[in-house]
C-alpha positions in Angstrom: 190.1 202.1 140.0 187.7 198.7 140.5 186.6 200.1 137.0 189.5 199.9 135.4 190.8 196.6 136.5 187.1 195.5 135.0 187.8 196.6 131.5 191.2 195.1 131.8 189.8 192.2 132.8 187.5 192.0 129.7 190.3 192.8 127.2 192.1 189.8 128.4 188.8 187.6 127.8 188.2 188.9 124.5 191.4 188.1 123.5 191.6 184.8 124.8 188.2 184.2 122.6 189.7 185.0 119.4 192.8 183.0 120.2 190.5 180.1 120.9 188.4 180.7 117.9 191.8 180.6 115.5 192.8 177.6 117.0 189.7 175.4 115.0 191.4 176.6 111.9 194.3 175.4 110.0 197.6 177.6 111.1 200.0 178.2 108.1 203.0 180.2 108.6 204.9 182.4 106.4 207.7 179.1 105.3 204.4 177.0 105.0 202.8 179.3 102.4 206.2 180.1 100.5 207.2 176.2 100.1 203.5 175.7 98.9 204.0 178.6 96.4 207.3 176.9 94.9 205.2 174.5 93.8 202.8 177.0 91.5 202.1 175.3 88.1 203.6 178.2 86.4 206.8 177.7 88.1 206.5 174.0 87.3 205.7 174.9 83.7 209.2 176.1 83.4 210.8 172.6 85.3 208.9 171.2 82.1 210.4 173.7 79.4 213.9 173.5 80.5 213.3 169.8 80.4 212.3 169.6 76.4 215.2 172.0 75.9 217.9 169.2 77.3 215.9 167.2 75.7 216.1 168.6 72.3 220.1 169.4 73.0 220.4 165.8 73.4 219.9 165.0 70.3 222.1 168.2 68.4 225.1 165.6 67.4 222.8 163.8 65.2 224.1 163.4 61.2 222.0 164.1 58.6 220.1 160.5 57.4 221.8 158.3 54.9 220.6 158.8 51.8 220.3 155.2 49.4 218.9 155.5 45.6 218.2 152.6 42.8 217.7 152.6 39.1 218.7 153.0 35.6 222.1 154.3 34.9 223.3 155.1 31.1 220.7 152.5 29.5 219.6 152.8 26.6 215.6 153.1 25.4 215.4 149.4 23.5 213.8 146.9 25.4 216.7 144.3 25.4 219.5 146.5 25.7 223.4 145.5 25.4 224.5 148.4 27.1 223.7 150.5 30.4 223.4 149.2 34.1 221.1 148.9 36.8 223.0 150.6 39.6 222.4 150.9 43.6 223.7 153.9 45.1 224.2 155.4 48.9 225.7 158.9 50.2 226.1 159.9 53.7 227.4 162.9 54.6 229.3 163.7 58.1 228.6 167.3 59.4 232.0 169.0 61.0 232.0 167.5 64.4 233.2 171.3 65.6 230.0 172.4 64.2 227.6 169.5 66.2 229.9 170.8 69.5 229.0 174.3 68.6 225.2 173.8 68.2 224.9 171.6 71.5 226.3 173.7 73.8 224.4 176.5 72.1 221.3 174.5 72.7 222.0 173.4 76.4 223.0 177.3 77.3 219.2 178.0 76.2 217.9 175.8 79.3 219.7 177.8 81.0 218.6 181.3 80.2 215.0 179.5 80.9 216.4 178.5 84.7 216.7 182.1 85.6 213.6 183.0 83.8 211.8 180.4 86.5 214.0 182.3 89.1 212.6 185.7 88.4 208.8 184.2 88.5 209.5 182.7 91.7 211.1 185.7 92.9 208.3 187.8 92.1 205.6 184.9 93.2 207.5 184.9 96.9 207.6 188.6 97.1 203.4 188.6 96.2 203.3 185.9 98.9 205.0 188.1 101.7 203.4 190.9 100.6 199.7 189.6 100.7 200.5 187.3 103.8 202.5 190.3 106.1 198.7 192.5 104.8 197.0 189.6 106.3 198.8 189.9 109.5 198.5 193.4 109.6 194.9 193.1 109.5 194.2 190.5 112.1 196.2 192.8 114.3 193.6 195.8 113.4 190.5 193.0 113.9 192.0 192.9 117.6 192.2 195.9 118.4 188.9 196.5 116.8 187.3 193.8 119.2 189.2 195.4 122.2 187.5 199.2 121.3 184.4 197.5 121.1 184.6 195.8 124.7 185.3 199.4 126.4 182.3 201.1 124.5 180.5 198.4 125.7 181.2 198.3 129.0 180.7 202.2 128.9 177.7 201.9 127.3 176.7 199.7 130.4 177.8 201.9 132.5 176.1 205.1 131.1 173.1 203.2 131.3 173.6 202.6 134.7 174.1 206.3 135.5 171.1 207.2 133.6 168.7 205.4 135.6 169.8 207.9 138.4 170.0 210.9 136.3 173.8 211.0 136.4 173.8 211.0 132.4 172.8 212.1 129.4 170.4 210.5 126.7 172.3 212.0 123.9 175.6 211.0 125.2 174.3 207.2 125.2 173.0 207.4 121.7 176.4 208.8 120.7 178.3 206.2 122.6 175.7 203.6 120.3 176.7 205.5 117.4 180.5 204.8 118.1 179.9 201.4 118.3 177.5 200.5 115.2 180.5 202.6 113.6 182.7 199.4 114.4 180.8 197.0 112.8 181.0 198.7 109.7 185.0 198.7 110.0 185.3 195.4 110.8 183.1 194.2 107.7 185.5 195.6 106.0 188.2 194.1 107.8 186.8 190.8 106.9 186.5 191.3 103.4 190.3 192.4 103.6 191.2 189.3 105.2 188.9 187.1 102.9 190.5 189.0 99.9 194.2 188.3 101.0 193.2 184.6 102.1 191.9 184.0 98.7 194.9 185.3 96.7 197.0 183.3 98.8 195.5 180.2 98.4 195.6 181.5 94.6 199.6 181.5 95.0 199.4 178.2 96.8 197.2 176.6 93.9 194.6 175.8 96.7 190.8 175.7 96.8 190.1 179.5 96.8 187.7 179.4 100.1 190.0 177.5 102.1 190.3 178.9 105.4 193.6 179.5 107.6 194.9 181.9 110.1 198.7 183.2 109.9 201.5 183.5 112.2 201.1 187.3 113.4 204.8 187.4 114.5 207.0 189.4 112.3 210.7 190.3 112.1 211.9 193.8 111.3 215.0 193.9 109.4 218.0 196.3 109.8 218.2 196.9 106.0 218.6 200.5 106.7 222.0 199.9 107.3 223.0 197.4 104.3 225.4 198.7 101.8 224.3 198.0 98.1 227.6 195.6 96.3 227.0 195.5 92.7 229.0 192.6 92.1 227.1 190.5 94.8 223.9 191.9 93.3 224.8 190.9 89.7 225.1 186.9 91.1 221.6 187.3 92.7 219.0 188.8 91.0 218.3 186.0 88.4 216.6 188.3 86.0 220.3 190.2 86.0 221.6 187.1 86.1 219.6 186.1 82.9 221.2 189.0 80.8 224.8 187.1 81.8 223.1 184.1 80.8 222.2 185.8 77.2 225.2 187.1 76.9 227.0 183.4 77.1 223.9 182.3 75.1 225.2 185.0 72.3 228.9 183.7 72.8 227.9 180.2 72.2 225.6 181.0 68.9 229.1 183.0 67.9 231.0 179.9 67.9 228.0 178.3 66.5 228.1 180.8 63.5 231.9 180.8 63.7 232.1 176.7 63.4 230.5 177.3 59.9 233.7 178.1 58.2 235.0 174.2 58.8 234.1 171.6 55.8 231.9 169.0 55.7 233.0 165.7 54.4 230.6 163.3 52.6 231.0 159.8 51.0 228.9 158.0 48.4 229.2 154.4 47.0 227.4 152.9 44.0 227.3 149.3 42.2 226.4 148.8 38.7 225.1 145.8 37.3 225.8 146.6 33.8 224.1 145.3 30.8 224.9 143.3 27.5 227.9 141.2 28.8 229.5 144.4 30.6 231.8 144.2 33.5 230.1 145.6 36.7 231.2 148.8 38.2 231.3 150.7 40.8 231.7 154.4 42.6 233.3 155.6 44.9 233.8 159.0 46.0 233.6 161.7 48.5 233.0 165.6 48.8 233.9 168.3 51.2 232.5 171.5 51.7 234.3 174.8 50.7 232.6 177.0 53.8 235.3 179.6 52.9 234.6 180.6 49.7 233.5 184.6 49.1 229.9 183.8 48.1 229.5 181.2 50.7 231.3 182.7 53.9 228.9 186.6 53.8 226.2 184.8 55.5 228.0 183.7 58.7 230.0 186.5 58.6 227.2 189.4 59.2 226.0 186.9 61.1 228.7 187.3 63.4 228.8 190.9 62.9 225.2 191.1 64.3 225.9 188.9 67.6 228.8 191.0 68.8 226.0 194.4 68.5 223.0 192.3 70.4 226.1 190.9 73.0 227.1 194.8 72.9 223.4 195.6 73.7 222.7 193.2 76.8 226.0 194.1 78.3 224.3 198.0 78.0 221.4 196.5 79.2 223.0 194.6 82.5 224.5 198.1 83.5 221.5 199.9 83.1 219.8 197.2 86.0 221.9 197.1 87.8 222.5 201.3 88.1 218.6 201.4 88.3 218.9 198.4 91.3 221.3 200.1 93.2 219.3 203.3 93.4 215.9 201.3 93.8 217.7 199.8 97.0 219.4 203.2 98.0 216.1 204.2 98.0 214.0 201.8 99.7 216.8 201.9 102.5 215.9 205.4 103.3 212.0 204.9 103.0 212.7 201.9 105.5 214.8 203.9 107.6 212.1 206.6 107.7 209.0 204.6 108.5 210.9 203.3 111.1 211.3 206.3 113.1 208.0 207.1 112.8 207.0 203.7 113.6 208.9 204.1 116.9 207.5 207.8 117.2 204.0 206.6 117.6 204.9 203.3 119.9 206.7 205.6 122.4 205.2 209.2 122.1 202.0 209.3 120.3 200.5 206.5 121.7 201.4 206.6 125.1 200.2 210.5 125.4 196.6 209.4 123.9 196.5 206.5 126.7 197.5 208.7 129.1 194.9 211.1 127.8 192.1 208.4 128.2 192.7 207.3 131.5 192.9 210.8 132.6 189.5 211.6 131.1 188.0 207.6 132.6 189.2 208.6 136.2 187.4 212.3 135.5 184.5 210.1 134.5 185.1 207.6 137.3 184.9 210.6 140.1 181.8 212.3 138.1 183.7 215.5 137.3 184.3 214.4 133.4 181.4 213.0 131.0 181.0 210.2 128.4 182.1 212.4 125.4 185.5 212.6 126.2 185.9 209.5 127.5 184.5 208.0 124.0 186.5 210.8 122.4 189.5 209.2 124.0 188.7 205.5 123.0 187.9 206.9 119.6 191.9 208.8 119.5 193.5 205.8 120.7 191.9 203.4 118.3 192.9 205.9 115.4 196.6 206.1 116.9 197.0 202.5 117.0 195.5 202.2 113.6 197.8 205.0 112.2 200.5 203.0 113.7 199.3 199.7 112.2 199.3 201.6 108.8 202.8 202.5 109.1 203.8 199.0 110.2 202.2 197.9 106.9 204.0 200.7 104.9 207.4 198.9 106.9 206.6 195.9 106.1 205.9 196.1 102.4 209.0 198.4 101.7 211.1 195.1 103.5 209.5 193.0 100.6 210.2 195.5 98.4 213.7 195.5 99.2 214.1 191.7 99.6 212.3 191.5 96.3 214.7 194.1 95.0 218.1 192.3 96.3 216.4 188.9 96.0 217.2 187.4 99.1 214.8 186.0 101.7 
């Protein structure tokens, strides 16, 4: 029993050293790396492009320029001539102000197809985040336990040492228990490349120096997403890149109208003064012009035009259905994945794990009262340690189909 309480004893130590060592480094928790990653220069890229699109909306209800002309009119050849003029001339024509309606709004609804566009990055930058970030987690957890196997071999290895000074052990079982333990320092290089790996494609997502250091938040929150009900409707005002087909499809709507507004007139004026020649009277012009949109060789164009926005509208309406049908099952499906690691989440936590620890003491107090030997008591360590990293795995597997989901139903 003294035994026991020693290895106990030197768990607790080990991990108050690697809390202690964390502590020099900068802590970021999950909201810290997610607001950082809102600010990603792609995502900021988009701010900028929906930006030159109001931009360029702003300026849709702008008339063609003025147009002004001088010169000869009517004069004859001869150098001194009697008759002709010298006339100054301006035209101006005013576009159907139904028609510079028609192409703003069509021009502001493209900035808005670009806003969910930025949504559907971000949602897939956050997902990448809490998917790399929960891996991270996962594997400091594995480090720990690593660091706690390692203790109890050593502390074995101390003791079999110990026993074979007197003869109460065997050579080949100490140079097996060594074996066991170089075998961790292999795992946890690899462990540390893992972490190094995730820290380096979060500080990627963070638009940080690559080889800055930080340690994460190891708490985590399961969530009962098992039990959610998939609403179509509520998905459809979600998921921006859904939401971006609706957008489209107003986008279409508007370059209808814009297509449609085609069929009004334009009106245009033009004035002229002529200085006229030889005695003459001056004169003038006056006049002005409209557009005949409706006639048959004028009105095809916008006509199949419209004819070919109601098929693409036709086509992204197709299209919405068909995400959100595959969404729903996506969703359906991840709910039952979750559902199922769970249970075998909680299969290992309360049966599998506890039967292995149970299995190790048993074969520690054999080994305590010299009726067991080192081999299954390193046999034990070496169950338990793959138990709690089986476990581990399926905690990962949990984690990443909760992303999944969330990723899925966009929501946080």
């Amino acid at each position: 029993m003294k035994k026991s309480y020693q290895i106990i004893s030197i768990t607790f130590t080990v991990f108050a050293a690697v809390t202690t060592a964390n502590a020099q480094t900068q802590r970021l928790p999950l909201d810290s790396v997610l607001a950082r990653v809102a600010a990603n220069p792609s995502l900021q890229a988009y701010d900028a492009r929906v930006s030159a699109q109001n931009a360029y909306a702003a300026g849709a209800k702008s008339l063609d320029a003025p147009k002004i002309s001088a010169g000869q009119y009517q004069t004859p050849y001869q150098l001194n001539p009697n008759t002709g003029s010298f006339m100054i001339q301006a035209e101006q024509m005013f576009t159907n102000p139904a028609k510079l309606r028609a192409k703003e709004d069509y021009m502001k609804g493209i900035s808005k197809v670009t806003a969910e566009d930025k949504n559907y990055l971000k949602n897939q930058l956050m997902a990448q985040a809490k998917q790399y970030y929960y891996e991270r987690v996962v594997l400091e957890k594995k480090l720990a336990l690593l660091q706690n196997t390692q203790s109890l071999l050593e502390y074995m290895l101390k003791d079999a040492n110990i026993r074979l000074t007197y003869g109460k052990e065997k050579l080949s079982n100490i140079y097996k228990a060594k074996a066991e333990l170089f075998e961790l320092d292999n795992t946890r290089e690899q462990l540390n490349n893992d972490i190094n790996q995730k820290n380096i494609m979060l500080n990627t997502l963070m638009n940080r120096d690559k080889q800055a250091a930080f340690t994460v938040d190891t708490n985590y929150a399961l969530k009962d997403y098992e039990a959610a009900v998939t609403d179509t409707g509520s998905l459809a005002n979600t998921r921006s890149d859904i939401k971006g087909i609706s957008r489209n499809i107003e986008l279409q709507q508007l370059n209808a109208q814009m297509e449609y507004s085609k069929r009004k007139p334009d009106f245009g004026i033009e004035a002229g003064h002529m200085f006229s020649y030889g005695g003459m009277p001056n004169q003038y012009i006056l006049m002005a012009s409209v557009t005949i949109p409706i006639a048959p060789w004028a009105s095809k164009g916008y006509k199949a035009n419209l004819k070919g926005i109601q098929y693409e509208m036709e086509e992204l309406r197709q299209k919405k259905a068909d995400m959100l049908n595959e969404a729903a099952g996506q969703l359906s499906g991840l709910r039952t994945d979750i559902g199922s690691k769970k249970r075998q989440l909680k299969n290992y936590q309360q049966n599998i794990i506890p039967a292995l620890q149970n299995d190790y003491k048993t074969a520690l107090l054999a080994y305590d009262q010299n009726t067991g030997d080192l081999p299954s008591v390193l046999q034990g360590i070496k169950d338990l340690q793959a138990a709690h990293m089986e476990s581990l795995d399926r905690l990962q597997e949990l984690l990443t189909l909760q992303v999944a989901y969330e990723r899925e139903n966009e929501s946080n």
